[in-house]
N, C-alpha and C positions, 0 to 999 in steps of 0.2 A: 409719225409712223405712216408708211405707204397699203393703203386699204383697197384693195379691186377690190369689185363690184361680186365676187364670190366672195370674200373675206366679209363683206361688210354682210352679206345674208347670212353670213356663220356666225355673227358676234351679234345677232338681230335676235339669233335663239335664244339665248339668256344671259343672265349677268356673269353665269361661271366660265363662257365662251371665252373673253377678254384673261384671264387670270390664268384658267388651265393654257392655251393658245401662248402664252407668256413664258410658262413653264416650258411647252414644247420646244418654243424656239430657243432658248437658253440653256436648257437641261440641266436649270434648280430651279429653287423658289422667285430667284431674283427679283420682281416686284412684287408676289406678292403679298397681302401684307395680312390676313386674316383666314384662316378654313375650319368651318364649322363643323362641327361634329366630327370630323375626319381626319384621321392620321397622317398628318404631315408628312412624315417620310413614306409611309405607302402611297399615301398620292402622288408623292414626288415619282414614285417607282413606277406604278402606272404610268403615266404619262412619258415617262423617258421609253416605255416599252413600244410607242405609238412609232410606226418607221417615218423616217422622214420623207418631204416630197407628198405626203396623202391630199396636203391642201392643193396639187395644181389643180389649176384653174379647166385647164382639156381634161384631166382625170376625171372632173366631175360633171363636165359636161354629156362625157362619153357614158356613167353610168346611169344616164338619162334612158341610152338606150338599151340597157338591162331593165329597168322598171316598166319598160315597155312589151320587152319580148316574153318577160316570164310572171304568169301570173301569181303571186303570192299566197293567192289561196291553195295552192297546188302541194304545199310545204317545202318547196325551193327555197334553200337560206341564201338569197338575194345578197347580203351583208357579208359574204365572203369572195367578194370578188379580187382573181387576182393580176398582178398584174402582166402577167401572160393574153387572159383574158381581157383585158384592157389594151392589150396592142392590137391582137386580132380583131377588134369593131372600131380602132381607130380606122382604119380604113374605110368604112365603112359611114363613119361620122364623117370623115372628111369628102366622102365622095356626094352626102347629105346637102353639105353647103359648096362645094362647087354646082353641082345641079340647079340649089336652089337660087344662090346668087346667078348664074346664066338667067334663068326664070325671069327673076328680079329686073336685071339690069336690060334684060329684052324687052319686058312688058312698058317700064317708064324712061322715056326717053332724055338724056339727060348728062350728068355729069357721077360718075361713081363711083369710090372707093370700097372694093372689095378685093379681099386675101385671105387664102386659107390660112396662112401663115398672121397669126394674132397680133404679131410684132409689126407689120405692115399695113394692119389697120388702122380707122379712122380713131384716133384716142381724144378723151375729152376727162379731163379733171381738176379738181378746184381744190383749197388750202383751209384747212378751219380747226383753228385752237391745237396749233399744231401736228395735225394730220392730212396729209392729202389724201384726198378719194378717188379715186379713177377704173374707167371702161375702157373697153375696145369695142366696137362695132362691129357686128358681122358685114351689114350692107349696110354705108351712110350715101345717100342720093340727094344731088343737088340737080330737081327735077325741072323741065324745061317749061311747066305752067308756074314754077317761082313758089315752089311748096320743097321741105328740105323734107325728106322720109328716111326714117328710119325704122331696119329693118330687123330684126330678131333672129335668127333659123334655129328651129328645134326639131329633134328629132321623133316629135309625135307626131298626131296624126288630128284631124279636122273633127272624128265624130266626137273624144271629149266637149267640146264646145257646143257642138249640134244635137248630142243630147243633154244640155242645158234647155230643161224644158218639160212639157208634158207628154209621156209616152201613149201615143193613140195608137199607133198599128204593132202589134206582137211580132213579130219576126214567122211569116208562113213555114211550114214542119218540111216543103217543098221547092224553097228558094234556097238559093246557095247564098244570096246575100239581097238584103232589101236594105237601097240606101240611107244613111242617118236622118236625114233631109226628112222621107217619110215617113219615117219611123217615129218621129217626135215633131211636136209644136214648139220648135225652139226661139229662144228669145232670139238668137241668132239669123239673121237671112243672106241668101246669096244675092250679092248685086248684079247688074248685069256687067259690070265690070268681073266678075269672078272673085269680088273681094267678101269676104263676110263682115257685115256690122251689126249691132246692137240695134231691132225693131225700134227702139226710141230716135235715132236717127232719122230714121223714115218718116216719124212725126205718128205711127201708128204702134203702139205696144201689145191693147188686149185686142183676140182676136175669138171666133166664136168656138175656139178651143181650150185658148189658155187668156185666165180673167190677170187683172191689176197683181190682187197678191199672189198668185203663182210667178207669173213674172219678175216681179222682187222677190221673191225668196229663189228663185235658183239665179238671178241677178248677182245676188249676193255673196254667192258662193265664189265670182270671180274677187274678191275681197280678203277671201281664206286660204294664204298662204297653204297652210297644212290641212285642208280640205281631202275627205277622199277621192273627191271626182278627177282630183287634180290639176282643174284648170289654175287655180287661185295662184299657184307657186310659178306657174310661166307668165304671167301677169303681174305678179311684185318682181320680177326676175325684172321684167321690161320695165314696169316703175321704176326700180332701182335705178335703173341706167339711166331713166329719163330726168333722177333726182341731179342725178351726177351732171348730165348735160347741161340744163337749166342752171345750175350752180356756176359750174363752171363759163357760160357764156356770161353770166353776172358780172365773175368776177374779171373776164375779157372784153368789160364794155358792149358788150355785143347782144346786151338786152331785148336789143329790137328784130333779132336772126328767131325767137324763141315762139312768137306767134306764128313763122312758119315751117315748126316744125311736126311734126306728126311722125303718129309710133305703131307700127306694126310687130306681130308675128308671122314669117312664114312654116307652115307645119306642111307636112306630107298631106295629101288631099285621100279623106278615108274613102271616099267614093272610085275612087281611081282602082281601073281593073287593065292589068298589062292584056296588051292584044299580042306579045312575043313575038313582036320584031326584033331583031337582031341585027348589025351590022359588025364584021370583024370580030364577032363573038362576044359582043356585049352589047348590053340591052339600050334598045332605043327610047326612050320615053316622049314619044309623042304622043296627042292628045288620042285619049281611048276610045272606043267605040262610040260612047255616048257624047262626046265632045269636051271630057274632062281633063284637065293638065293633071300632073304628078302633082302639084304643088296647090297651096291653095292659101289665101293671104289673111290676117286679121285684123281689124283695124283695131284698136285700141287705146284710141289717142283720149279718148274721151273718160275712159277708167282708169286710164294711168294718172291722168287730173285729178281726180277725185282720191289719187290712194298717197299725193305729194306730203299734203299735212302729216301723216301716218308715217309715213320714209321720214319724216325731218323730225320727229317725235324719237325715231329709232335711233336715228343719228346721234342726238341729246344722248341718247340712254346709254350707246355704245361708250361713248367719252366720258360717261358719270361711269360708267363697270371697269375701264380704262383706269380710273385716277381712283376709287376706292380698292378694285385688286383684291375682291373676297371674292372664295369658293364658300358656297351655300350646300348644305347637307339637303336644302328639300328647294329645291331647282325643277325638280320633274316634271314631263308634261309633253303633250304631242308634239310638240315642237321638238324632241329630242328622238321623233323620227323610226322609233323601236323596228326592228324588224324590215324594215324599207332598206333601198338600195343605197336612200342617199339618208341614213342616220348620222344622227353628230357624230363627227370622229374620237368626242371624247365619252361616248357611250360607258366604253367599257367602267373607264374613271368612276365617272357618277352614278352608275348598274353596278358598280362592285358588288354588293349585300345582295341585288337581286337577281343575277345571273348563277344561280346556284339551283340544285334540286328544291324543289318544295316551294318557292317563290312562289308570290301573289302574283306574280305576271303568268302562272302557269292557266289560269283560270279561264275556260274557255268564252268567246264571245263577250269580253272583257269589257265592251261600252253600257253591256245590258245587266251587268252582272252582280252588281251591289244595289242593295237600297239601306240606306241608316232607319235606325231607330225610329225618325218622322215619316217614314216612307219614302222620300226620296233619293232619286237616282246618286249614289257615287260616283264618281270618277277612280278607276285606278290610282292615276298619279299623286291625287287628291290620301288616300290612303297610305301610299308610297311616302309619302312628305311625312305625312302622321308618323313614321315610321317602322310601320306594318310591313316585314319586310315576308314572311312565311306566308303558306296557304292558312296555317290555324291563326293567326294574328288577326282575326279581324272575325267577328263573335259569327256564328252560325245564323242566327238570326238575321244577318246580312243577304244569305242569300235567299232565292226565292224561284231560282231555276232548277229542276232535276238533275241537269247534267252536272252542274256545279257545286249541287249538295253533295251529289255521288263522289265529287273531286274531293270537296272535302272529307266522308267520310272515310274514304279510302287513304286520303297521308294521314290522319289522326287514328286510324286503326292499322295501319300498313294492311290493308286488306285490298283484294281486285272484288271488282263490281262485276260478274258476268250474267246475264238472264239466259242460261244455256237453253233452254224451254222457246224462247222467242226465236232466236237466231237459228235454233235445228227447224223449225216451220219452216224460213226461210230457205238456209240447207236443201230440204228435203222436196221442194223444188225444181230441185237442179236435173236436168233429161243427159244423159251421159250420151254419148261423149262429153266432155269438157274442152274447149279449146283456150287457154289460157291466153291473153293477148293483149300487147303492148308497144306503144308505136312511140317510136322519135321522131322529132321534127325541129324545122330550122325556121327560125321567124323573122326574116329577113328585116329589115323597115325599108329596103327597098326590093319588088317584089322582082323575082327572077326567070318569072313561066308565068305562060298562056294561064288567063285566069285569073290571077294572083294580084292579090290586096296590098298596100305595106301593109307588113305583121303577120300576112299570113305566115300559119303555120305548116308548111310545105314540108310534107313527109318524105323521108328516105330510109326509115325502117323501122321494122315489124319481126319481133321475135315472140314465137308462138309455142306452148308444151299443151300437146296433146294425152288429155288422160282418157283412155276409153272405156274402164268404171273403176269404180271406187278405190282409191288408192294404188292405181294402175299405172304411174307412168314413171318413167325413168329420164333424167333430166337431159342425158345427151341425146339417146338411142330415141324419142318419142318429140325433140325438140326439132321446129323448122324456123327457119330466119331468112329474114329479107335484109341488105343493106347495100346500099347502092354505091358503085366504087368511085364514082367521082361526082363532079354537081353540073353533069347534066342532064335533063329532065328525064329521071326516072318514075312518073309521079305512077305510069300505065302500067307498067311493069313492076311496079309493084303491086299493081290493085290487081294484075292478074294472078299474081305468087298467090297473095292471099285468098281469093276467092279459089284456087287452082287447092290449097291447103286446108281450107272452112268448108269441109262436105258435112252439108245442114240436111241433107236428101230425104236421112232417116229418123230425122232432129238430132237434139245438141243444145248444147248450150254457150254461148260468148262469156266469157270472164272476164273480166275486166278489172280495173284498180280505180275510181273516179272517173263515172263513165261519160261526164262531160266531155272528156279529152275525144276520145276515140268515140262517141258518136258523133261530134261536130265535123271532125276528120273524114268518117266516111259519109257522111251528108256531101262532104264538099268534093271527094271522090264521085260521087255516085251522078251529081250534077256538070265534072269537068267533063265524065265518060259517059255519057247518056247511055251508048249499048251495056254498058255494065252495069245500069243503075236497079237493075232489079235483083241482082244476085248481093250486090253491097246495101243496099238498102233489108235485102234479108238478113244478112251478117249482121247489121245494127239491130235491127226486130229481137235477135234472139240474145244480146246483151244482158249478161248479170252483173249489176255490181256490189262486188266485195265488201267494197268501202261501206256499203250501206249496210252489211248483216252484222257489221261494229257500231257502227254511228246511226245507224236508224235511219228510218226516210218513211213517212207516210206513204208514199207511192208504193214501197214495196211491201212494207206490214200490213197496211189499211185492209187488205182484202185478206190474209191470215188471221188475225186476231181476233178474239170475239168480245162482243160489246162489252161485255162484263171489263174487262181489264182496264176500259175508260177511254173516250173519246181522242185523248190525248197519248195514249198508251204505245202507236205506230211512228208517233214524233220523237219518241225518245232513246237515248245511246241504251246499248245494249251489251257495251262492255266498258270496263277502265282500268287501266295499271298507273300504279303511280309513273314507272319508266316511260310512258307515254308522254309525262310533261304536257300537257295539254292538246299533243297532239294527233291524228291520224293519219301519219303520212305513214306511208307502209315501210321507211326507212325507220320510222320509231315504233312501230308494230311487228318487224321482224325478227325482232331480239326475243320477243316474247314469247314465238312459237319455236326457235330455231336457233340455231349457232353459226347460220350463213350471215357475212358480215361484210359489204363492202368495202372495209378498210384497206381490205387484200388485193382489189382492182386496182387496175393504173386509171379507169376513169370511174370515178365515184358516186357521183350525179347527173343532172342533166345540165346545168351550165356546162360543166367538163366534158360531156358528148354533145354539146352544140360547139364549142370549142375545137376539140378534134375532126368535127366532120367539117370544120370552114379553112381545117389549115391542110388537107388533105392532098388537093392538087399543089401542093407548095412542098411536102414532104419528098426526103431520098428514097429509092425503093424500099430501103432496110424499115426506114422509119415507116416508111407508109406500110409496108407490113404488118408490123408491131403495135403503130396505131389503128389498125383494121382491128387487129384482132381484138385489142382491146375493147374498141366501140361495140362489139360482137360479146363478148360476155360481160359485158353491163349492161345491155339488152338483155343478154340470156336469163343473167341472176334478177332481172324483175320478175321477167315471168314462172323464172323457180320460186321465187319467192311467195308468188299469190298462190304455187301448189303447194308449200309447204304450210302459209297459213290458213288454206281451206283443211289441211291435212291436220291442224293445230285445233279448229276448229271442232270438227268431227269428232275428234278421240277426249273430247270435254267431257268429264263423265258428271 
């Protein structure tokens, strides 16, 4: 069987990878030969339901650049991308590694096979017990000091790596961005080459900030595949290829080519701020103000070595899952990726039992969330395997969080958890007006305006309902919106809508939905336009967030509450429905107060309005109509939405 270098990280996940993946391709059992606990022919059913094509190899690179742009704590379901979605940031990927191979192939001087095109790359693969394995190289360089490099491009960015390490400087409340570099003591350094390597290198590790074991232990995280930091998984990504290489020059005699080769990442350089030069109406990326390229390299020759044993360990495992051909009923486990962009394809198959209301996966904060009988921690999947597939499956006594106990008491009594008493304190707070407000944004990973980071989140619109007291506002007649018609830098023009809309003069109040989003936004407002920075800098000051009169925040109960209710009484949620499934996203919070239901928009979330706003200058008049408008009331229905659940709120009796 023919294994690239994606296939072989997908059958690396577990032993049911090789059997269901069998079934895919065949559409029956055909080899395999045992499945536990699990209904034959409904797995068979599953799995034929999976489309075909999910395994390419560009498919999955590109959803690299989803896990980047949208953050998952946000309640974005990352895991439904489609393939609409998928053509529009191919572009965007591909534009990724022509930049970066230029970069590349400018920097070392030399001989160099690079192509966008995968098929025209450098390929390397070997033969074993009847499988062959094989890569494609994004950049292979046969450089002119007699060193053969090999080069990686991903579509992340440099500060994962760079805060590999110890966090000394906080981020100032008045910087628009304080680079990773100083931000942390990371194991990582920049050479004067521009290249980043591992302190060990340099012959120097602890330093008078970060000792021996801090150093190993975030060390070692480059080791962790399925790590959250995320460095681990582009580091066996480049292992892998490098197992492949190595093998393969084995088995071409060419044993002695292997000592000079070496193995990089190039990532987008997180330090990198565009100066927006332009020529011909696309962006220049020359080196920034501060002397930084787009691009920034990593060397990793030296930890893809040490991760060989481990890839050839896999390798065994893959061809032993290969030739026994059993699905396992308790397979579970991080490595199947839940929730992420890039989860096993055959999620659904082996989730059957737990993708249901009432699930144990509904549990909030799920790593902290169990302790057994001895005290110590559970694991989820650990449970999952045991066969505990409900919230009640697994004794009360398990848990030992408030929010969690609440979870449970509520599916075992079908009852809602509200502390109406808590939440009106907070309520009652509120200085009317209300300006209810909600912004979209585009996160490019390459950046497009003066200013601008990859990733930033480069705003183009702001829909805003005005309540001017209690129960006051009407959702067209009281509603203002900003959305910018095409993608050129609207970033002023809208900070002046906004501010020209937010009269604070008399006070008021900001609403918000998770005010993360929309304070960080006008921070980076407030420091693009210096003359505006006092009026958006007020706009932030008077922020409420919603989010927090359901889910609690210390910051905002701590100074309501009185001692008596307990020290810990401001930390804790202050509402739950079982319909919430463990969540706060105000999409599974809306149901609860109201009968508004996104289903009925043509754009539903916010991938689908980063979508529509990227293919906008590509649209027919009709279309780009149709899609305006649309973008236009899925903005609008957020902001009705946080009026209709503060309106849900209040009338709690």
């Amino acid at each position: 069987m023919n294994i690239s270098k994606s296939l072989f990280k997908n059958y690396a996940r577990c032993g049911n990878f090789a059997p269901l993946y069998d079934m895919y391709l065949f559409r029956n059992l055909h080899h395999v030969k045992t499945v536990d606990g699990v209904d034959v022919a409904h797995q068979l059913q599953l799995v034929e339901e999976i489309p075909e094509g999910v395994f390419d190899e560009e498919k999955e690179e590109i959803m690299e650049i989803f896990s980047n742009m949208f953050d998952e704590e946000t309640g974005e379901d990352l895991t439904e991308i489609t393939n609409a979605q998928l053509e529009a940031y191919r572009e965007t990927f591909v534009k990724v590694e022509q930049l970066a191979g230029k970069y590349v192939t400018e920097k070392y001087p030399g001989n160099h096979i690079f192509d966008i095109d995968t098929k025209k790359q450098k390929k390397f693969g070997f033969t074993k017990n009847g499988n062959t394995y094989y890569c494609y190289l994004d950049i292979y360089s046969e450089c002119s000091d007699g060193t053969i490099k090999v080069f990686e491009v991903k579509s992340t960015t440099s500060s994962k790596f760079f805060k590999l390490g110890k966090l000394i400087v906080k981020e100032s409340p008045d910087r628009y961005r304080i680079p990773v570099s100083e931000r942390y003591e990371s194991i990582f350094v920049k050479g004067g080459d521009n290249v980043m390597r591992l302190r060990e290198v340099y012959g120097d590790v602890e330093t008078d900030k970060l000792n021996y074991k801090e150093y190993n232990t975030h060390r070692q995280k480059l080791f962790n595949r399925f790590g959250s930091d995320g460095t681990g998984k582009y580091v066996f990504d480049l292992a892998v290829q490098r197992y492949i290489i190595e093998n393969s020059l084995k088995e071409n005699n060419q044993s002695d080519l292997i000592p000079k080769m070496e193995y990089y990442l190039v990532v987008l350089n997180g330090d990198y701020c565009f100066d927006g030069t332009y020529e011909n109406g696309e962006p220049v990326y020359g080196l920034d103000p501060d002397g930084n390229p787009l691009f920034m390299i990593i060397d990793l020759s030296g930890v893809t070595k040490e991760w060989q044993e481990k890839v050839d360990a896999m390798r065994r495992k893959i061809e032993e899952d290969m030739e026994t051909m059993a699905v396992s009923g308790k397979c579970l486990g991080i490595h199947c990726e839940h929730k992420k962009s890039t989860q096993c394809k055959f999620q659904p198959v082996c989730f059957q039992k737990f993708l249901q209301d009432g699930s144990i996966l509904e549990y909030m904060k799920k790593p902290y969330a169990f302790k057994d009988e001895f005290g110590d921690r559970v694991d989820v999947y650990t449970l999952m395997n045991q066969g505990r597939v409900k919230i009640n499956d697994i004794p009360r006594s398990y848990l030992d969080k408030f929010y969690n106990l609440v979870q449970y008491d509520c599916y075992v009594n079908n009852s809602v958890y509200a502390d109406k008493d808590v939440m009106r304190r907070a309520l009652e707070t509120l200085e009317y007006p209300l300006y209810h407000l909600d912004f979209e944004s585009y996160g490019s990973p390459l950046p497009r305006y003066r200013g601008e980071y990859p990733y930033t989140q480069s705003l183009f619109q702001f829909s805003l309902h005005i309540e001017r007291k209690k129960f006051a506002c009407d959702k067209n007649t009281d509603h203002i919106e900003y959305l910018a018609p095409d993608h050129s830098d609207r970033r002023r023009e809208l900070a002046e809508k906004l501010i020209e809309a937010i009269d604070l003069s008399k006070g008021g109040t900001v609403i918000v939905y998770n005010e993360n989003f929309e304070k960080t936004r006008l921070k980076e407002l407030a420091i693009l336009f210096p003359d505006l920075a006092d009026q958006l800098w007020n706009i932030r000051n008077h922020i409420f967030d919603l989010l927090f009169v359901l889910k609690g925040s210390e910051k905002m109960f701590a100074p309501l509450l009185p001692d008596e209710l307990g020290k810990d009484r401001a930390k804790q949620i202050n509402y739950y429905h079982n319909n919430m499934h463990g969540s706060y996203s105000i999409k599974k919070i809306l149901p609860l107060f109201t009968d508004l239901s996104y289903q009925n928009l043509e754009v539903k979330n916010g991938t689908e309005a980063v979508l529509v706003y990227s293919q906008l200058p590509y649209l027919t008049e009709q279309e780009y109509k149709e899609k305006y408008l649309a973008l236009r009331e899925y903005c609008k229905q957020d902001t009705w939405a946080m009026v209709e659940i503060l309106w849900g709120l209040w009338r709690m009796k």
